[in-house]
Structure formats: structure tokens, C-alpha cells
N, C-alpha and C positions, 0 to 999 in steps of 0.2 A: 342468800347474798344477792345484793342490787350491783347492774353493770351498768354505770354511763359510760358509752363512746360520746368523748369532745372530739369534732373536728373540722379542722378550717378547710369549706369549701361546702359545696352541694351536691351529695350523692346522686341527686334529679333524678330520670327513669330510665330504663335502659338494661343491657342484659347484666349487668353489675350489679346494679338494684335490684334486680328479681333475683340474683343469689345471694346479695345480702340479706334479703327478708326470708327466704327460704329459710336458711342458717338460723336466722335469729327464731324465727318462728319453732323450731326444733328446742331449742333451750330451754334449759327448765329456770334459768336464773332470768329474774325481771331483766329487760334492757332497754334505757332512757339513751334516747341519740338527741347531742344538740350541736348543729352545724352551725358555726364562728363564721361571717364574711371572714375572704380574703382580705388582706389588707393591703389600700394602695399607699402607703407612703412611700417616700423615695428612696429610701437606701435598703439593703436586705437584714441590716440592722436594726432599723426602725422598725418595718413589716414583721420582723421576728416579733420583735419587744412588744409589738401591736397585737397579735394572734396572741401572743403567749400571755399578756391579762385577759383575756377574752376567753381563753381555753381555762388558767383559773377560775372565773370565776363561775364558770359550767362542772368544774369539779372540784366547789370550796367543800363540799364533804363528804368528800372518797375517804376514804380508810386507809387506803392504799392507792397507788398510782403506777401504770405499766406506759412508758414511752415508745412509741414507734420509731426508731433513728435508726440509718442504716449503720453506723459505728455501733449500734446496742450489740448484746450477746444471743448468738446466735444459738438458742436451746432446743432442745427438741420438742417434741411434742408432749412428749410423757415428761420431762421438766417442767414443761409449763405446767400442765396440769398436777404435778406434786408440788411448787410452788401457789399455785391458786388454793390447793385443796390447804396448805400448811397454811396461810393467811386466813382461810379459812375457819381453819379450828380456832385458831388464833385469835378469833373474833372479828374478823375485818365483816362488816356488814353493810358496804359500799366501795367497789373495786372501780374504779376508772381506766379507762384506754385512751392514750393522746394520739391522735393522728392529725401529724402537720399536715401545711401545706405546699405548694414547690420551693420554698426555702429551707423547708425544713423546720426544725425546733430550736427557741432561742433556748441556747447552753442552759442559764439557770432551771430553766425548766426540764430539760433531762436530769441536773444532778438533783432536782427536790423528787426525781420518781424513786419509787424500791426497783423500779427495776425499769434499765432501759435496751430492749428489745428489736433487734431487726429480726425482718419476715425473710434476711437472705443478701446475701452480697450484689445482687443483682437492684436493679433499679426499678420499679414497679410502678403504674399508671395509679394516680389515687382512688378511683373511684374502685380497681382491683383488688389493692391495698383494702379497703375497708369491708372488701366479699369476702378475703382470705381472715380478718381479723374476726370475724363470726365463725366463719368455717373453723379454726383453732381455738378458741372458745368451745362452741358444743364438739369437738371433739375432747378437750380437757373434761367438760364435762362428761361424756361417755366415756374416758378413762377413770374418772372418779369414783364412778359405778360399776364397773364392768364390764362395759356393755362392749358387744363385738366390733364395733364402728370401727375402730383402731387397731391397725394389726403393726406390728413390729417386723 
């Protein structure tokens, strides 16, 4: 299975970055990143609606679709990763992850995901937000397998 992360802004370099790549580099599933400008138009309506074709069209064929919203459900670990592994068997053979940016996600686009997901009731820096979305990834992954990564 292939993972795109879409998401609106620039990870750039920094201690975020070096543990997103960390993370990602441990995966055994391909992962395609493609970072959307932010968008400046004037209302938080517009910039939504702005990101949110911009993030489609970086994820016109996911298989499936996982939204980052803080309203999403908050699963655990071994959820997600029995939901990835079930899409999986499933067939899905291109998985996407949406990470807004400080507006958030325009509505339509969380209800076209299978699944819209917070990292937590808390409020989280993006560039954070997108270390932890690897980091829970290869651990789904090393659930999948066995592997000791993940203790309960």
C-alpha cells in the first residue's frame, strides 16, 4: 500500500522535520508528501475552499482517505492500525492523510474522508502534527506485524 500526506503548508527543516523523516524512513509503506500553499484569500471560507481543491487534487487517487480534524474520533493506536490493515485487505492500494492548515479543513472535505481523525483534544503546532502522523503510521505498521514497537 502507497501513503500520500497532503498538506497545506511547509514542513521546512527543523527538529519536526528530522522526526518526520525519521518515522517515515522506518516504513515499509511508500510515502509520497505534497505540501499545498497556504492560502491567502480573505475570508476562512474562501482559504478553506482554496486548500481544500488543492489537497484534492494531490489525493485524486487514494483509495481511501484519513482527515486530520480535531472534532475527528479519537482512536487508539491499535484502531487505527486494524482499520488500515482492514482497508488494506480490502484492497485499498493508495491511502491518503489530510493535514490542514490553521483554519482547519473545509467540511466537504472531512465528510468525503472514510475516516475523520484527531491526534487528540488538544491543539497541536503543524509542523508537530505531521511528526506525530508518521510516528502513528509506522507504528500501525509495527502492529500489523507484530513487532514489539507498541506496548498496550
Amino acid at each position: 500500500m502507497d501513503i500520500i500526506v497532503a498538506a497545506v503548508g511547509k514542513l521546512g527543516r527543523g527538529p519536526e522535520a528530522d522526526l518526520a523523516a525519521a518515522y517515515a524512513k522506518r516504513l515499509a509503506w511508500p510515502v509520497r508528501v505534497v505540501e499545498c500553499p497556504e492560502s491567502r484569500a480573505d475570508t476562512v471560507d474562501q482559504r478553506r475552499a482554496d486548500e481544500a481543491r488543492r489537497l484534492r487534487k494531490a489525493l485524486d487517487r487514494a483509495d481511501r482517505l484519513i482527515a486530520l480534524d480535531e472534532r475527528g474520533a479519537a482512536l487508539t493506536s491499535r484502531d487505527l492500525a486494524g482499520q488500515i490493515q482492514t482497508w488494506q485487505n480490502d484492497g485499498c492500494r493508495q491511502l491518503g492523510l489530510i493535514v490542514g492548515g490553521p483554519d482547519g479543513l473545509a467540511p466537504d472535505l472531512t465528510r468525503s474522508a472514510a475516516l475523520t481523525l484527531s491526534l487528540g483534544r488538544l491543539t497541536w503546532p503543524h509542523k508537530l502534527a505531521r511528526a506525530m502522523v508518521y510516528e502513528q503510521l509506522y507504528r500501525a505498521w509495527t502492529i500489523t506485524q507484530g513487532h514489539p514497537y507498541h506496548r498496550d
